[in-house]
C-alpha positions in Angstrom: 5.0 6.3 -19.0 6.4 5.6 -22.5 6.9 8.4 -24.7 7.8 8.5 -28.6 11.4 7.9 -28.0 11.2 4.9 -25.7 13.1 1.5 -27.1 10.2 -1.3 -27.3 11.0 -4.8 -28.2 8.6 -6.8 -30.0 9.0 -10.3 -30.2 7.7 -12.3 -32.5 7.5 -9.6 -34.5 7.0 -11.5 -37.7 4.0 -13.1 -37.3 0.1 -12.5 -36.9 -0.3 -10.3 -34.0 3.4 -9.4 -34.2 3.5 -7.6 -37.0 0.0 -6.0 -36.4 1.7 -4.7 -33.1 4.9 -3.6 -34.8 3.0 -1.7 -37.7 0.3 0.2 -34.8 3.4 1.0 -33.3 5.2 2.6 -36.1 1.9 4.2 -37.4 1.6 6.4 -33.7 5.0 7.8 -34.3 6.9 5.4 -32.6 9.9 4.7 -34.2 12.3 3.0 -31.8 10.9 -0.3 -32.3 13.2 -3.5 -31.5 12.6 -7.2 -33.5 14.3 -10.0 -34.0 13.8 -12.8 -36.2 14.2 -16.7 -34.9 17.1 -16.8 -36.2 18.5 -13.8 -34.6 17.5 -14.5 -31.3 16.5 -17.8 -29.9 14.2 -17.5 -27.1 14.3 -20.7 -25.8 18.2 -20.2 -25.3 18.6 -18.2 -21.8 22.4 -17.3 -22.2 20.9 -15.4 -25.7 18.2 -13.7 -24.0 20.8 -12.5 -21.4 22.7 -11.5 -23.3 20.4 -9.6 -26.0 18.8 -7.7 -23.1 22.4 -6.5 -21.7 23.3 -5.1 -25.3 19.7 -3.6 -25.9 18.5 -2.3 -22.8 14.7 -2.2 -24.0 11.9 0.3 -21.8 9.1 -2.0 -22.9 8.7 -5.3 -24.1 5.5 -7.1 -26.1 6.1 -11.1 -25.9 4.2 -12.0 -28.7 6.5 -14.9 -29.5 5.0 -18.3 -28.9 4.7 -21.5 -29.9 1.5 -22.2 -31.7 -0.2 -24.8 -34.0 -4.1 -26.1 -34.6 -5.3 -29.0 -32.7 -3.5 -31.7 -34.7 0.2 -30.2 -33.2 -1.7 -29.3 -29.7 -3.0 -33.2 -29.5 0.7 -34.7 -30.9 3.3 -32.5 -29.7 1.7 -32.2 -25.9 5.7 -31.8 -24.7 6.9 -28.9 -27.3 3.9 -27.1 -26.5 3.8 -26.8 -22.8 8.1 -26.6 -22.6 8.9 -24.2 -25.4 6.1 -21.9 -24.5 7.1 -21.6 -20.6 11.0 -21.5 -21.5 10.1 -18.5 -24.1 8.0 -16.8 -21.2 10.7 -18.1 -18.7 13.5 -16.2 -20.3 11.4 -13.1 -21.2 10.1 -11.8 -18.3 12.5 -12.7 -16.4 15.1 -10.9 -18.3 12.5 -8.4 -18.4 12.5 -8.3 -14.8 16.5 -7.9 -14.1 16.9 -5.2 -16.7 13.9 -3.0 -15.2 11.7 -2.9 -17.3 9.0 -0.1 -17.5 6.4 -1.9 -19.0 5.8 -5.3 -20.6 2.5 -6.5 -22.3 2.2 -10.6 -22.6 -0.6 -12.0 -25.5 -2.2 -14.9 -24.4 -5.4 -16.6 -25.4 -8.7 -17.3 -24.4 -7.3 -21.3 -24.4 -7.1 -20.3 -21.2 -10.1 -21.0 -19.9 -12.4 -24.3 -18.9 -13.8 -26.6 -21.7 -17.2 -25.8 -20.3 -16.9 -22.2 -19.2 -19.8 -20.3 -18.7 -20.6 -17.9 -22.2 -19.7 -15.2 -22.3 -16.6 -16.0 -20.8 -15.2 -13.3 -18.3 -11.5 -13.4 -16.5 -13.4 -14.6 -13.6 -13.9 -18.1 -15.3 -10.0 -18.6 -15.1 -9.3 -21.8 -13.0 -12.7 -22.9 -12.6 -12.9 -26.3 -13.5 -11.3 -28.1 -16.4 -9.8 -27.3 -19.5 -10.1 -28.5 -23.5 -8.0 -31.8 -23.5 -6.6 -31.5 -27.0 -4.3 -27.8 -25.5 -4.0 -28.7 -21.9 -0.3 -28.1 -22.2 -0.2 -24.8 -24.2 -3.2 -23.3 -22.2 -1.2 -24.4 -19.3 1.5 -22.5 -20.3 -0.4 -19.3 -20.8 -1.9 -19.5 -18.1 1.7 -19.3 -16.3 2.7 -16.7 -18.4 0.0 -14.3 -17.3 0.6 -15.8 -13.7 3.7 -14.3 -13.9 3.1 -11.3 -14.9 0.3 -11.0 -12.2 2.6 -12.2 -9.5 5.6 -9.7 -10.5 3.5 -6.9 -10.6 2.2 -7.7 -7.0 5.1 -8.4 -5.9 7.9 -5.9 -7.2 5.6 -3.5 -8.3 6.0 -4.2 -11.9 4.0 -2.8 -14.7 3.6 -6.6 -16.3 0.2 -6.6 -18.4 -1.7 -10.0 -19.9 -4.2 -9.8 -22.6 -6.1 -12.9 -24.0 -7.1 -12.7 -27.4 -10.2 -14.5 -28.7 -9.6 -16.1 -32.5 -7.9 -13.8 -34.6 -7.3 -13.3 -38.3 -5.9 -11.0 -40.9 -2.8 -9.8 -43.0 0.0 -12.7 -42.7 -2.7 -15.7 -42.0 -2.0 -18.9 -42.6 -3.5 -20.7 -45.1 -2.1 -23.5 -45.6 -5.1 -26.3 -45.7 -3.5 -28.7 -43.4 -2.8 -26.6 -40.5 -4.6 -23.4 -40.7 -7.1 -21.7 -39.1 -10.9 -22.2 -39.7 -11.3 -18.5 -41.3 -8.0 -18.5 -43.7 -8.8 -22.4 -44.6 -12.3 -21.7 -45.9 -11.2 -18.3 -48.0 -8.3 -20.9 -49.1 -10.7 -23.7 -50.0 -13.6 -21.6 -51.6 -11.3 -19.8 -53.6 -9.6 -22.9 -55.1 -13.0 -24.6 -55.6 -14.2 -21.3 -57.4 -11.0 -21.7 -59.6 -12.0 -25.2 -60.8 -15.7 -24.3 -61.3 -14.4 -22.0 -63.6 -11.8 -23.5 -65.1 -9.3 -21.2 -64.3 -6.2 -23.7 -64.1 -4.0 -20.6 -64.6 -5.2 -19.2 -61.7 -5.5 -22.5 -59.7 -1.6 -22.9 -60.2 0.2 -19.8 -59.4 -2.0 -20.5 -55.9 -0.5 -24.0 -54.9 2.9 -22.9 -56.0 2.8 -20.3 -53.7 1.2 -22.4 -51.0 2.0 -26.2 -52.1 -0.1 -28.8 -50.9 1.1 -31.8 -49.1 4.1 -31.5 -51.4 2.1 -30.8 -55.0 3.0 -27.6 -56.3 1.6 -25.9 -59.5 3.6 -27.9 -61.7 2.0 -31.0 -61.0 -1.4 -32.8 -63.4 -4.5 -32.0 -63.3 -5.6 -35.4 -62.0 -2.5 -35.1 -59.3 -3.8 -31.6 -57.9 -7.5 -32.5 -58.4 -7.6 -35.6 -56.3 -4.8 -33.4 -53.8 -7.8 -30.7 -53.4 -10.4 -33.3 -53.2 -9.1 -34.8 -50.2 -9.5 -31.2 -48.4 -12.7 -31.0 -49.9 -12.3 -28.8 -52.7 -14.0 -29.6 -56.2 -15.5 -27.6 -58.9 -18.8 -28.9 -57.6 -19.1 -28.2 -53.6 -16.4 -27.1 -50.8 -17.0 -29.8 -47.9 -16.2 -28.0 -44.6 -15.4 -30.2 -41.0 -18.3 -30.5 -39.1 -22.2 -29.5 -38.8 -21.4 -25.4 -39.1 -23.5 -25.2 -36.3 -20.5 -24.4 -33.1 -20.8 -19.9 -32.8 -17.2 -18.3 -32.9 -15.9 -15.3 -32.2 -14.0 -13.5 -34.7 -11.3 -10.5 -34.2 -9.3 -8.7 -37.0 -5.5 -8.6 -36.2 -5.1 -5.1 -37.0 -8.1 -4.8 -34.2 -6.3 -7.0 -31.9 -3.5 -4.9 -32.5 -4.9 -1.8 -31.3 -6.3 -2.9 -28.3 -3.0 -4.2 -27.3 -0.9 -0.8 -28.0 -3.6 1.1 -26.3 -3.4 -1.0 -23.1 0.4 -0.8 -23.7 0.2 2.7 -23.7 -2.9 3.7 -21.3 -3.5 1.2 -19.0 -1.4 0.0 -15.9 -1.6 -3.1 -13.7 -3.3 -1.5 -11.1 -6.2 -0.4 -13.5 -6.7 -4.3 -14.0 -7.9 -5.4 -10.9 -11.0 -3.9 -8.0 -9.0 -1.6 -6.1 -9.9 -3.2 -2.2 -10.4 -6.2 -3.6 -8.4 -8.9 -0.7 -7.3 -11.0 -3.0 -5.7 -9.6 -6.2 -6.4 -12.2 -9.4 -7.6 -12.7 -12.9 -6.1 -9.7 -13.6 -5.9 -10.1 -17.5 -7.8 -8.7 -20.2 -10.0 -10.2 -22.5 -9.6 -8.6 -25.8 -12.5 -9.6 -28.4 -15.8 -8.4 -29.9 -18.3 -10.0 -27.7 -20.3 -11.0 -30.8 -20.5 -14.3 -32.1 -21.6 -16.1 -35.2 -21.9 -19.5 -37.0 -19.6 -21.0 -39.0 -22.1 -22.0 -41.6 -22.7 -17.9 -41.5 -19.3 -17.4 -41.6 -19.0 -20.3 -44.9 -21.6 -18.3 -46.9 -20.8 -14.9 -46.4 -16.9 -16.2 -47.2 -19.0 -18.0 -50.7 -20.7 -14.9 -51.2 -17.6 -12.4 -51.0 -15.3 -15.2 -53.2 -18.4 -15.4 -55.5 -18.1 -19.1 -55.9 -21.3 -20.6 -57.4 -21.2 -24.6 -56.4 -22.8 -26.1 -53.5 -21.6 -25.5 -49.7 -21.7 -28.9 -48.4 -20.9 -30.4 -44.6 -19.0 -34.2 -42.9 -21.0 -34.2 -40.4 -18.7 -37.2 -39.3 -15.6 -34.4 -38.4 -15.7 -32.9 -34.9 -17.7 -29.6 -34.3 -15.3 -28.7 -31.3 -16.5 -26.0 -28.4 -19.9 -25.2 -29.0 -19.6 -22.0 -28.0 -16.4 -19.9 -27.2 -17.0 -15.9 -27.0 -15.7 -13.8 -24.7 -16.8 -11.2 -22.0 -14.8 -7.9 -23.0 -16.8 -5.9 -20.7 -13.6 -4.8 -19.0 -11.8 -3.7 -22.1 -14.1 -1.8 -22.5 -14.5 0.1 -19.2 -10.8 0.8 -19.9 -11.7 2.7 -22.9 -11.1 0.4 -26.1 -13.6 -0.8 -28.6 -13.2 -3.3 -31.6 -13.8 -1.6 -35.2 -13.8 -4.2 -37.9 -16.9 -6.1 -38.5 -16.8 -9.8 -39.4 -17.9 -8.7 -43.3 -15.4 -6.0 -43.9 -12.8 -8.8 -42.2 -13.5 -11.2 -44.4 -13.4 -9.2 -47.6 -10.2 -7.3 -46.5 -8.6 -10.6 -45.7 -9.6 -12.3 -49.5 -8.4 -8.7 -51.4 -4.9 -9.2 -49.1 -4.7 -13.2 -50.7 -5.4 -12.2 -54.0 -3.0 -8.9 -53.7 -0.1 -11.6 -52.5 -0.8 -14.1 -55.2 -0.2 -11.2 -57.9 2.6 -9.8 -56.1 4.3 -13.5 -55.8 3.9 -14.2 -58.9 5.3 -11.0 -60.5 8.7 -11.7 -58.1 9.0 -15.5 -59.3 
């Protein structure tokens, strides 16, 4: 078992989940905590992963590093996505593997499973027919990942651990409009909109040169930035969102996502995963998620309502919906002792006070 003192690497420390993990971490009392930035480490570079776990000798390991992007990057850049993520994993657990080990925890995500799973989705559905088009490659990829830690904990006896998280969001989003995530976009685009409605170009400015937008920064006109935001949708009138609002989503706050993942890190073993008996041994992940789902159209106007923007919410009904449906079965996370905490309307209002908090704070350091 890990105890205070054990050395836990965390990579990808810097992003999302990352840094979630890193801070739960650091909040139980557990202080010898391992990161490396990108440009400390590369882990697509074997000799450097060799070599890093020879000088640091870690008893745990959290691969949270990946590579990721929205469905634009997953439909162009099939190659990058399916090869960086496996070479990342690759070098990782294996490296993991010759330098013993004690425990290592691998975040996937609930990509993994079949285009038309069954709702709610349990680890059963893994495998069961085919999966979303536009991320073959990266599910692909994650699905290895928790393959391998699967078949190394069969096999050697490793303590290897997968969890899949459903859609996340929280402190260090993204929002950047052309490649964020549905949640962080539509805080993004309400508040701007909210900023033209009322005429706050002051405002309005100190946002896009923190975040520029398709290369217009808060120096540029007002006609230049207004017909910039208008192509995103975003006018003092209305915020146009993608789609009918009608496709349910399931929403997880990282510092939730977190938590779940240091508690299985810290309580849970591979043989707790899995029907003791059981012939043969698979799916043995863990779905981590709420189990609730909601629209997005809910989600738009409780975001509206929390930003207090008064225009219209209005929909292109000619942009893709995606998945109807994608929520997850966490009934075994929950038989191994782990609830979720944060509710979608303390999320999203948490999430808008930590944009506005690094606007100020940007702006002060500029």
């Amino acid at each position: 078992m890990l105890d205070k003192t054990s050395k836990i690497y965390v990579a990808g420390h810097n992003g999302l989940v990352g840094s979630a993990i890193w801070n739960n971490l650091k909040q139980r009392g557990y202080d010898n905590l391992i990161g490396r930035s990108h440009k400390e480490l590369d882990l697509l570079d074997p000799v450097a992963v060799k070599r890093f776990f020879d000088e640091v000798q870690p008893d745990a390991v959290v691969l949270a590093a990946a590579h990721v992007g929205g469905i634009m990057a997953n439909l162009n850049y099939r190659a990058d996505f399916i090869y960086q993520n496996l070479q990342i994993q690759q070098n990782v657990i294996g490296e993991s593997f010759r330098h013993n080990v004690k425990k290592l925890l691998f975040l996937g995500s609930t990509c993994i499973y079949p285009r038309m799973a069954q709702q709610p989705m349990g680890e059963d559905a893994l495998l069961t027919s085919e999966l979303e088009y536009t991320n073959e490659p990266y599910a692909i990829a994650k699905i290895a990942g928790l393959k391998m830690c699967e078949s190394f904990s069969l096999q050697y006896g490793c303590n290897y651990i997968a969890v899949m998280p459903t859609n996340l969001y929280g402190p260090n989003d993204n929002f950047h409009l052309e490649n964020s995530h549905v949640l962080p976009a539509m805080i993004r685009k309400v508040y701007l909109a909210k900023c033209l409605n009322e005429g706050d170009w002051n405002a309005l400015r100190k946002d896009i040169d923190l975040r520029p937008v398709e290369g217009v920064n808060g120096d540029g006109s007002q006609d230049v930035i207004l017909r910039k935001l208008e192509k995103f949708g975003i006018t003092a009138e209305a915020v146009t969102l993608w789609g009918t609002g009608t496709p349910m989503r399931e929403f997880l706050w990282s510092e939730d996502m977190a938590d779940a993942s240091v508690y299985v890190l810290l309580n849970v073993d591979f043989k707790d995963t899995f029907k003791s008996g059981d012939k043969e041994i698979r799916n043995c992940h863990i779905n981590v998620g709420t189990g609730r789902e909601i629209s997005i159209r809910e989600v738009a106007e409780k975001v509206i309502e929390e930003i207090g923007f008064k225009g219209k919410l209005l929909w292109d009904k000619s942009k893709p919906d995606g998945t109807p449906r994608k929520l997850t079965d966490v009934t075994k996370l929950h038989g191994l002792g782990w609830h979720h905490k944060i509710e979608i309307d303390e999320g999203i209002h948490r999430l808008f006070e930590w944009y506005k908090l690094g606007i100020c704070i940007n702006h002060h350091t500029v």
